[in-house]
N, C-alpha and C positions, 0 to 999 in steps of 0.2 A: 492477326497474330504475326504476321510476316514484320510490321513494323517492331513488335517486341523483337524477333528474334534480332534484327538488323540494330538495332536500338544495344540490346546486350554486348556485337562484336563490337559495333563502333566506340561505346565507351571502355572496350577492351584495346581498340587500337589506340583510343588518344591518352589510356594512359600509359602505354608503350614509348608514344610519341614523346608524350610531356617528360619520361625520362630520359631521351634521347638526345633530345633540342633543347630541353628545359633549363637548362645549365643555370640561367642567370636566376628563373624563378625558384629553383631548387633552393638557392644559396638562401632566399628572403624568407622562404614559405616551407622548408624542407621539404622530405618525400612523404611526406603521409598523405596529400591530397591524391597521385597520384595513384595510393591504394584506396581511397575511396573513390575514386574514379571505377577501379578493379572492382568494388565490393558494390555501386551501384547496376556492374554490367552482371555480376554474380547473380545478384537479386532479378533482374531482366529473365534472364538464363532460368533461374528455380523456378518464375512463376511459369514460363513459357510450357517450362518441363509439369506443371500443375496441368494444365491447359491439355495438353498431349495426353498427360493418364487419363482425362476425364473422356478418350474419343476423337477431340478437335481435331480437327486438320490443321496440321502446323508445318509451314514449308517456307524456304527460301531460294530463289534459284539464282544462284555461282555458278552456271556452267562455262556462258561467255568468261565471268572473270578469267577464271581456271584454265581455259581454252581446251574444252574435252569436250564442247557439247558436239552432237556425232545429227546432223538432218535428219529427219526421218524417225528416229529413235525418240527412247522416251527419254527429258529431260533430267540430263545430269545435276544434280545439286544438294541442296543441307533439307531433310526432313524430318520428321520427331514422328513417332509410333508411342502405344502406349510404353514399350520397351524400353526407348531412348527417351521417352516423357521421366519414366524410373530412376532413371542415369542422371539425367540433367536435376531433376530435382533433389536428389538426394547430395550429388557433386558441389551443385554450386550452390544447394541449401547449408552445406560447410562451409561454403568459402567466402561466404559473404561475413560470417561471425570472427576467422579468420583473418582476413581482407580487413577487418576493421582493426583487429591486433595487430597488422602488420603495420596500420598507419602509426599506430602510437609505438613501436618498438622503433620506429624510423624516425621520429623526432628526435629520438637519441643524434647527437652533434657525431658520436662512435661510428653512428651507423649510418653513415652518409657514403654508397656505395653508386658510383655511377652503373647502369645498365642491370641492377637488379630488377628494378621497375622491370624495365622491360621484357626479363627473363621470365618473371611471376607474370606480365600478360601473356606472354608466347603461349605458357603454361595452360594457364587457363582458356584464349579461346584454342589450342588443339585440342580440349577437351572437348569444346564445345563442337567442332569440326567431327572428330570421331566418333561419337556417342549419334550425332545427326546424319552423317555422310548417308548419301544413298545408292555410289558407286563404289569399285574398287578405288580409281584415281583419287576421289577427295578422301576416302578413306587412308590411304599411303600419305598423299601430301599433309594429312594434319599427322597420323604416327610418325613421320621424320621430324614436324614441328616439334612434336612432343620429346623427341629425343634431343636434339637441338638444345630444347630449355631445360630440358634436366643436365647435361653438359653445361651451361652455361649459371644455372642456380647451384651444383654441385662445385664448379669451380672460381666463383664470382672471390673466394677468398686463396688465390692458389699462392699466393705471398707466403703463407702459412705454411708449415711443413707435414708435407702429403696431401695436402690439398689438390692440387693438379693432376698430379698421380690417380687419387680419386676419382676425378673429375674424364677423366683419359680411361678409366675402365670401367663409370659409369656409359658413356658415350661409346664404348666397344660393345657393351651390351648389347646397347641401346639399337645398334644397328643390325647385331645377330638377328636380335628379333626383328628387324626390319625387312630382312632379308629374307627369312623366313617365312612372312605374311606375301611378301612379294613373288616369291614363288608359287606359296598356294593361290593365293590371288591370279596368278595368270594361269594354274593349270585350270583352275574352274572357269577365267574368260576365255579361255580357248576350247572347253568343251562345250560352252554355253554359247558363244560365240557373241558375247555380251560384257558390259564390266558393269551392267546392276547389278546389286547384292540380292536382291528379288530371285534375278535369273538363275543363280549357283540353286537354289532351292529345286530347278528342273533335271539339275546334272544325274545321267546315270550310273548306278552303283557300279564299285568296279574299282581296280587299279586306282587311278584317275582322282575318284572324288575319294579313297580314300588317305592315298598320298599328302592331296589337298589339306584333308578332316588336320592327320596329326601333324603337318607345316603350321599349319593356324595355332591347333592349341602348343607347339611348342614357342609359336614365336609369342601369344601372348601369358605365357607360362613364364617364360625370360621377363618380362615384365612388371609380373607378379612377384617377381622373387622368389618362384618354388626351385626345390631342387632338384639336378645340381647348380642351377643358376644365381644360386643368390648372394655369391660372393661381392657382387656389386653395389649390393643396398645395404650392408651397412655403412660398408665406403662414403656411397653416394648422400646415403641421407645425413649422415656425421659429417661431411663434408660443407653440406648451405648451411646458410648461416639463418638462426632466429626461425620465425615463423616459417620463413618456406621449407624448412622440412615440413611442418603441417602441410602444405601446398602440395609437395612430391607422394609425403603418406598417406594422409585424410583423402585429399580431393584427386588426384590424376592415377594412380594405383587404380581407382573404381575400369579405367579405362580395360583394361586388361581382365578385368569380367565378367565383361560389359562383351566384350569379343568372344569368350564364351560361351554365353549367354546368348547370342547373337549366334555362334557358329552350329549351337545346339537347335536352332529354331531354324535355319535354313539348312542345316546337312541334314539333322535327325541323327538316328542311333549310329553309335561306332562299332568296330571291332571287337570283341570280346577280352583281347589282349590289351587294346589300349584305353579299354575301363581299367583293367588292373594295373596297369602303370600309373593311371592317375590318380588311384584310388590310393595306390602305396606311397607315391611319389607327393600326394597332397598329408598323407597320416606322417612321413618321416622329415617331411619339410617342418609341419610341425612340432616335431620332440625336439629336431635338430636344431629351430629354431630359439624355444625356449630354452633347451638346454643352455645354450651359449649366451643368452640371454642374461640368466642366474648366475654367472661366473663373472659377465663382465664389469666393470669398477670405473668405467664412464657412463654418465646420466645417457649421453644422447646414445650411443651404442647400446646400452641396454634397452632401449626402446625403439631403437633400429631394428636389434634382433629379432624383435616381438612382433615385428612386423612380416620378419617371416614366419613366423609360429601362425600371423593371424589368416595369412594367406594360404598356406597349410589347410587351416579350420575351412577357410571358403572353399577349397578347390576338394579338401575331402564331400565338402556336401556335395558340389557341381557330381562328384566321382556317382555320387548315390544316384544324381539323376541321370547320367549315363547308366551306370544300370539298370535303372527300369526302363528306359529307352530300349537298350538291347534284350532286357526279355519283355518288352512289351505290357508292361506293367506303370500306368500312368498317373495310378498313385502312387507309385513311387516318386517319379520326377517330379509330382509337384512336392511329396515330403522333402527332396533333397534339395531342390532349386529354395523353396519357400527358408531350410534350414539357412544353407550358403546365402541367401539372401539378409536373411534375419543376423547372421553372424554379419557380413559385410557393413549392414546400416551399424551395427555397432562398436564394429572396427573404423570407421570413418567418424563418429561423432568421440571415440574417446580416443585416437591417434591423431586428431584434429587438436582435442584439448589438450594431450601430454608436450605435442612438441610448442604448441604455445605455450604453454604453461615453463615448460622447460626453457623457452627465449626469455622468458622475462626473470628466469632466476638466474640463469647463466650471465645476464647483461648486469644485475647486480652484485653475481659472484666475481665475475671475470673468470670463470672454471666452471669445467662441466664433472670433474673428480669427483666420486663419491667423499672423498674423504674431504673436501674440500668445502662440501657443499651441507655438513651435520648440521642440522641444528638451521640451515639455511632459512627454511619454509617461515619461520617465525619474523626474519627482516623483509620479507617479502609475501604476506600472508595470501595475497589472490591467488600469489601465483599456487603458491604452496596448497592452498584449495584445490584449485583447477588440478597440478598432479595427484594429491588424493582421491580425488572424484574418479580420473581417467583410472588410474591404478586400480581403484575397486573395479570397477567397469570390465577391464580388460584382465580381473583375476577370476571373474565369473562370478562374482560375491553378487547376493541379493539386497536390496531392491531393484539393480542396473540392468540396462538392457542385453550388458554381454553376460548375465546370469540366464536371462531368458534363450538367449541365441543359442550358447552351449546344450542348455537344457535340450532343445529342440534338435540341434546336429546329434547329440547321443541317442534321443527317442527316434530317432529316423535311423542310425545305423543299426538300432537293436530290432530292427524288421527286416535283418536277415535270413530271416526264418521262413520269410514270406517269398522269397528266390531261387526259382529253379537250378538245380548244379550245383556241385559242392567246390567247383573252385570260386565262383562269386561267392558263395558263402565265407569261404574261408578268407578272403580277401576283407570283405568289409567287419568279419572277427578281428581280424588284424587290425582296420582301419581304427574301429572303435576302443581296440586296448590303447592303441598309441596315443589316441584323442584324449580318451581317459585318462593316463598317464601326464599327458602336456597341462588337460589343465591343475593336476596337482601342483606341477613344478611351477606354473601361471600363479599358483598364489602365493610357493616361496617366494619367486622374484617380484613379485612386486608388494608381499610382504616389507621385503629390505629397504626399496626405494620410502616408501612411509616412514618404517622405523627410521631408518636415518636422515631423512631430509626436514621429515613433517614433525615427528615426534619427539624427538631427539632434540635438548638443551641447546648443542652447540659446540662445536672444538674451545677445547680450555685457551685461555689466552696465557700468553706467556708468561704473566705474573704467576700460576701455580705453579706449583712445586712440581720438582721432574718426577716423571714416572713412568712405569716400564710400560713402553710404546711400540707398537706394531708398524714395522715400515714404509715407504711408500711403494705404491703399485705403479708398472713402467707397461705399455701397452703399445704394443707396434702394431703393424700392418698384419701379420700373420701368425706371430707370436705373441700369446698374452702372459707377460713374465711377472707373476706378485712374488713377493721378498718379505719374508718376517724375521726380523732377529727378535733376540730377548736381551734387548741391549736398555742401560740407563741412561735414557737421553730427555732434553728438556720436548714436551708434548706441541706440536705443530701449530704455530698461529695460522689462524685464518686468511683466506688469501683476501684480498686488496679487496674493499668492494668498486664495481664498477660501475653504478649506477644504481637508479631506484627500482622498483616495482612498478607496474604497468600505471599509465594516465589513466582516465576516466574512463576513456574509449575502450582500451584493452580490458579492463576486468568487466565491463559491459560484457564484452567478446568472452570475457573468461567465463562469468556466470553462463550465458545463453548455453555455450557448449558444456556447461557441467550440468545446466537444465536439460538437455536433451538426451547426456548420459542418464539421468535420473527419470525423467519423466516418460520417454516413449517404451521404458517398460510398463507403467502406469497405464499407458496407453494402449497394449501389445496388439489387443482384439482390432482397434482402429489401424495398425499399423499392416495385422494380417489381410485388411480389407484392399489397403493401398497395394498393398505387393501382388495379390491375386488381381488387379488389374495392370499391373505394370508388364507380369507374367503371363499374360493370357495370349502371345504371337510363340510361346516353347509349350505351356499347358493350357487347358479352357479353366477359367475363371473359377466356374463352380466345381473344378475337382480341388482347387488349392482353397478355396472358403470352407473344405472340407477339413480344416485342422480349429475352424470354429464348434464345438461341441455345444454351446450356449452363445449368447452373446458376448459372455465376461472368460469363457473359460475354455482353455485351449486342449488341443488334444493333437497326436503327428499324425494327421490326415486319416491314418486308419482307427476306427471307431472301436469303442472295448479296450485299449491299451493302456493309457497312462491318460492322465489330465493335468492341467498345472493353471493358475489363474494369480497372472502376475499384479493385475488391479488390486484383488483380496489379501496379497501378500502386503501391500504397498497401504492397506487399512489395518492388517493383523498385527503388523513386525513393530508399528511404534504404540498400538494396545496393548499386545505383549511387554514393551518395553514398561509402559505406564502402573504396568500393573504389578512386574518385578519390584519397581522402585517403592509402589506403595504398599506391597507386601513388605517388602525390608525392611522401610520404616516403621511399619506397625508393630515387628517383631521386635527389630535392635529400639525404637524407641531415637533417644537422644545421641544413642551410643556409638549411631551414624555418622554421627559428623564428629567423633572423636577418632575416626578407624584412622590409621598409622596413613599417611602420604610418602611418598618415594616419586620422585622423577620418571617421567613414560622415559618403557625403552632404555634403560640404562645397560645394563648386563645381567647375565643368567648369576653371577655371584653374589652374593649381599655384600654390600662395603666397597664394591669396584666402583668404579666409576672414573669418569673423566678419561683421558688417553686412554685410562686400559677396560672401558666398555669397548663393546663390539666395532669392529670397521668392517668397513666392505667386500676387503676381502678373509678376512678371519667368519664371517657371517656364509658366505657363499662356500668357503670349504668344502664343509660336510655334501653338502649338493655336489661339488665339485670330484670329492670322493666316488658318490653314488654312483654319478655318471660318466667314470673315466674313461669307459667301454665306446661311450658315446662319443666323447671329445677328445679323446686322445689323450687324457692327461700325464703331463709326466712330471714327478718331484725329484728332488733333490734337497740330500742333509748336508751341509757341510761346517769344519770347525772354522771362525774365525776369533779374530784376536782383536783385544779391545784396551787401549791403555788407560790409566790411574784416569786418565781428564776426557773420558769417554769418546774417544776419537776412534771411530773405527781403522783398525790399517791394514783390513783384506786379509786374505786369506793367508795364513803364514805357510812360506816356504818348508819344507823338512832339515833344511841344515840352519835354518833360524833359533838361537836361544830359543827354552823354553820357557814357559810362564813362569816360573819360579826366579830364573837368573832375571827377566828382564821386568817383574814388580807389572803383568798383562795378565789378565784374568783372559779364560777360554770360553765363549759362549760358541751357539748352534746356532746355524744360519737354515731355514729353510724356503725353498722357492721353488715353486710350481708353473708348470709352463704349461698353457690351453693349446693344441694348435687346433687349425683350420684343416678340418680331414680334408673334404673336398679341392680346397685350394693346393695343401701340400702332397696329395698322391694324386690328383688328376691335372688340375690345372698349370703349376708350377714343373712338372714332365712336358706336359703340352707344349707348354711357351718354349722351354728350351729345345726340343725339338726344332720348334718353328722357328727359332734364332739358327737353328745352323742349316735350315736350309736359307734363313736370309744373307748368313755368311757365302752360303754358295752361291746363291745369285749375285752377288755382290760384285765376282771375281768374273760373271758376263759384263758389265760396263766397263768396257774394254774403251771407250770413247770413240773407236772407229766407225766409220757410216756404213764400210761392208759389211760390217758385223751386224751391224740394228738392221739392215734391209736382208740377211740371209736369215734370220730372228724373224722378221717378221714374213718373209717365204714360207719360211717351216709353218710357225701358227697359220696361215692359210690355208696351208697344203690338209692340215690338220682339221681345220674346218670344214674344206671341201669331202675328206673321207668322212667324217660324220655324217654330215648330211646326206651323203651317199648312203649311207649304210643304214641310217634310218628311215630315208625314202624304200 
């Protein structure tokens, strides 16, 4: 096994290499070799990770590389448990389908980006590093890796305006949480007196290891995008360009679960308070995520969002298995682990498929606008698949596996009943309205994405006739500003296309991941078998096989409550369908195929259509109404003025003629502005804060050398009472 695992990095580092040096081969052979390079070491990595669920001993030893190995001790380096066997397989069983889209989006002449290769390897083997590490050290040195390539894949286009920006507070993050693993990390190697991860598992209760507990889950909480942290990720992931957002959302995200997952199997139970924080803070991540989600009017941003919505869904389950942790109830943790687990596998195969699906329409469209993109799915039909597939998936709709995942996160939150104490109770009540509620809003928002990309005809071209048209939507960093007049203007041609729909390779890659949206609920019973071994170092095996009630038919671990059998679904739902249609025909006869046709998706009015059917932000309003509590929303009416030859000319002054002297009709203007609660009352205080103490330090580099040596006196003196005082 040791040769597979070494076998997966090395074709991970040459094709790092081949993008770095490769210059001359790049030019003859483009970049796509170099991600099947990536997508052979991917495929290494999954089976490895096969091998490791089954039991095997799977090990490599880095410690010389690294230069940590310690005499005496037990050796430092990369090994795979069934836990990290879980991780690796399910990660780079993504990223090899992935990895293969990335080579055909790169053959685009467009997308000839030096050191992206490189970036998407970094990527991938620090997954490979963290998921395997068996110390603190290799553990840090692949999360900085990791951080590292997400800075570098977020900012690979910073030409682009706010790209770098992006890119600069992706990698700010990046390091909070760094920072914060490194601190709980050395408080448990110092009360272990060790930096195996083994060893933390001996540390005694206390101050100490509980300080440790919530460093960990915040720094891989930052990570995950839960809140308030997640102002980064939609940044970050809108920011790379093509497939490696799938890389950053699908595949390296897992990392950050993986850590809790991980952190819950060597501390054990927390705090009582800081189950409730996570249990709140993973239910409002979630609404906060989808809400923002539904309103937004960029493809890749709407599906940013959703990522924190999906993180949310995972981190509420992790919440459930914290609490049965802390009251001792261990069917609990496997309900809740097995739910967040089941949610994750099908947050990974359908945020895998969206943001490829989305590279190959975006490189066609040259725009990732909702409005830009109507009617898109039809010139690019794989792709246009591949988004509907992910979208059912990730709205909970059956037969998909994120139907089954949800299913199981609500039947495990609704055994609240079964939990000592009425504030855990009332806590996962809470948990489970918010959940309930996100996924309603989950099937508005990606209701839209279908109607308008997949279902939808297409923006009129310029030959019709004008008609009363909905304006465009302008979208900043922190401000989300949509504008509607009711103004007579000719209806928006379509923008430029920029290229085809995916080569062979890529809709390969597109099916396999709409096959695994579709099929591994098909499968769910085999799927619960895999996770109850993957999860047997947090629960024992046979208490999580306890959500099998039959072979075919599932149940949330406790027996007597609900059942659901997503197999039987996936035989009923197209017999049901057969039997609809051959009832109707028997009834209507011929009269079937005279019924009236109309266009999918046009408008809720009879006779509308074209320009003045639905757009993306006239569609998300009402949503955007419901939840203004949530997102801050704020509108605005105002009059402007519009001349004889349809010219808008702003907003008229009050000592301006009026309409009548000057032959200017008076329409309404109105515009709605989203903002970012967390961003505009926490974080944008924050910064400026922290800018005026940077102005004050500023006005110490004084450039004298007595200055920088009595500066550095003081910090000493400063350090020596410390240590004084804590000895």
């Amino acid at each position: 096994m040791s040769g597979l695992f070494a076998a997966g990095l090395i074709l991970l580092a040459l094709a790092a290499l081949a993008d770095l040096v490769g210059g001359r081969v790049a030019r003859f052979m483009g970049s796509g070799p170099l991600y099947l390079l990536g997508a052979a070491g991917s495929a290494c990595l999954a089976v490895l990770g096969g091998f490791a669920l089954t039991g095997r001993s799977v090990q490599l030893a880095v410690g010389g590389w690294l230069g940590q190995a310690v005499p005496g001790q037990q050796t430092a380096g990369l090994a795979a448990d069934r836990l990290s066997g879980l991780f690796l397989a399910l990660a780079f069983g993504a990223a090899v389908p992935v990895s293969v889209a990335f080579a055909s989006w790169a053959r685009s002449p467009r997308e000839k980006r030096r050191g992206l290769g490189a970036s998407y390897a970094l990527a991938l083997g620090s997954v490979a590093v963290i998921v395997t590490a068996r110390d603190a050290f290799t553990f840090l040195f692949g999360w900085e890796g990791l951080t590292l390539a997400f800075y570098l894949l977020a900012g690979s286009e910073r030409h682009k305006r706010g790209r770098g920006a992006a890119a600069q507070i992706t990698f700010a993050f990046g390091k909070a949480s760094g920072a914060a693993l490194l601190v709980g990390l050395l408080l448990l190697a110092t009360s272990s007196h060790s930096i195996m991860l083994a060893s933390f598992a001996h540390v005694p209760g206390g101050a100490v290891r509980t300080t440790a507990q919530v460093l960990l889950l915040a720094g891989f909480a930052i990570k995950a995008g839960l809140g308030p942290f997640q102002i980064w990720l939609p940044r970050g992931y809108s920011a790379a360009p093509g497939p490696a957002r799938a890389i950053m959302a699908g595949v390296c995200v897992n990392v950050a679960f993986y850590g809790m997952w991980r952190t819950l199997a060597l501390l054990g139970r927390a705090p009582g308070a800081v189950v409730g924080v996570v249990l709140v803070l993973g239910a409002l991540s979630a609404l906060l995520g989808i809400a923002h989600a539904a309103v937004q009017n960029r493809l890749s941003r709407v599906i940013a969002y959703s990522s924190i919505e999906n993180s949310g869904l995972i981190v509420t389950g992790f919440g459930i298995a914290l609490t049965g942790a802390a009251v001792g109830d261990r069917r609990l943790i496997a309900a809740g682990l097995l739910a967040a687990t089941l949610q994750m596998v099908a947050h990974t195969a359908a945020k895998s498929l969206l943001f490829t699906s989305v590279a190959g329409i975006e490189a066609a469209a040259g725009s990732d606008d909702l409005e830009d993109l109507r009617g898109r799915a039809r010139r690019t039909p794989w792709s246009g698949f591949g988004l509907a597939v992910g979208s059912v998936t990730l709205a909970g709709l059956p037969p998909t596996a994120g139907f089954v995942s949800e299913w199981f996160l609500l039947e495990s939150l609704m055994q609240q009943f079964r939990v000592p104490g009425l504030g855990y109770r009332l806590v996962l009540a809470l948990a489970g309205a918010a959940v309930a509620l996100t996924a309603g809003f989950a099937g508005v928002t990606f209701v839209r994405l279908v109607g308008l990309i997949v279902l939808n005809r297409g923006t009129p071209t310029p030959e019709e006739p004008a008609r009363w048209n909905i304006g465009p939507v302008i979208t900043g960093p922190m401000l989300h500003r949509a504008g509607a007049s009711a103004s007579r203007q000719p209806a928006a041609s379509p923008a430029a296309p920029g290229g085809a729909d995916y080569g062979w390779a890529g809709r390969v890659a597109v099916v396999v991941l709409a096959g695994c949206c579709l099929a591994i609920a098909a499968v769910t019973p085999l799927e619960v078998r895999v996770i109850a071994a993957g999860l047997s170092p947090d629960v024992p095996s046979a208490l999580t096989m306890g959500a099998l009630k039959s072979p075919w038919v599932l149940q949330p671990v406790f027996a007597g409550f609900s059942i659901l059998s997503p197999s039987w679904l996936w035989l009923e739902m197209p017999l049901m369908l057969i039997l609809v249609v051959l009832f109707t025909w028997a009834v209507s006869g011929r009269r079937l195929l005279r019924v009236r046709r109309v266009p999918a998706w046009r408008s809720a009015t009879i006779g509308v259509e074209g320009a003045d059917s639905y757009t993306a932000f006239g569609y998300a309003n009402p949503t955007r109404r419901v939840l203004a509590g949530v997102l801050d929303t704020r509108s605005e009416v105002r009059e402007i003025m519009l001349e004889d030859n349809d010219r808008d000319d702003g907003a008229g002054a009050p000592d301006r003629p009026g309409p009548e002297e000057t032959g200017q009709a008076a329409h309404l203007q109105y515009a709605s502005d989203v903002i970012e609660v967390v961003e505009a009352y926490l974080y944008r205080p924050a910064f400026r804060a922290f800018m005026s103490v940077v102005a004050v330090a500023k006005r110490l580099q004084s450039g004298r050398l007595d200055a920088y040596l009595l500066y550095m006196l003081i910090a000493l003196i400063a350090v020596i009472a410390v240590v004084t005082v804590l000895a």
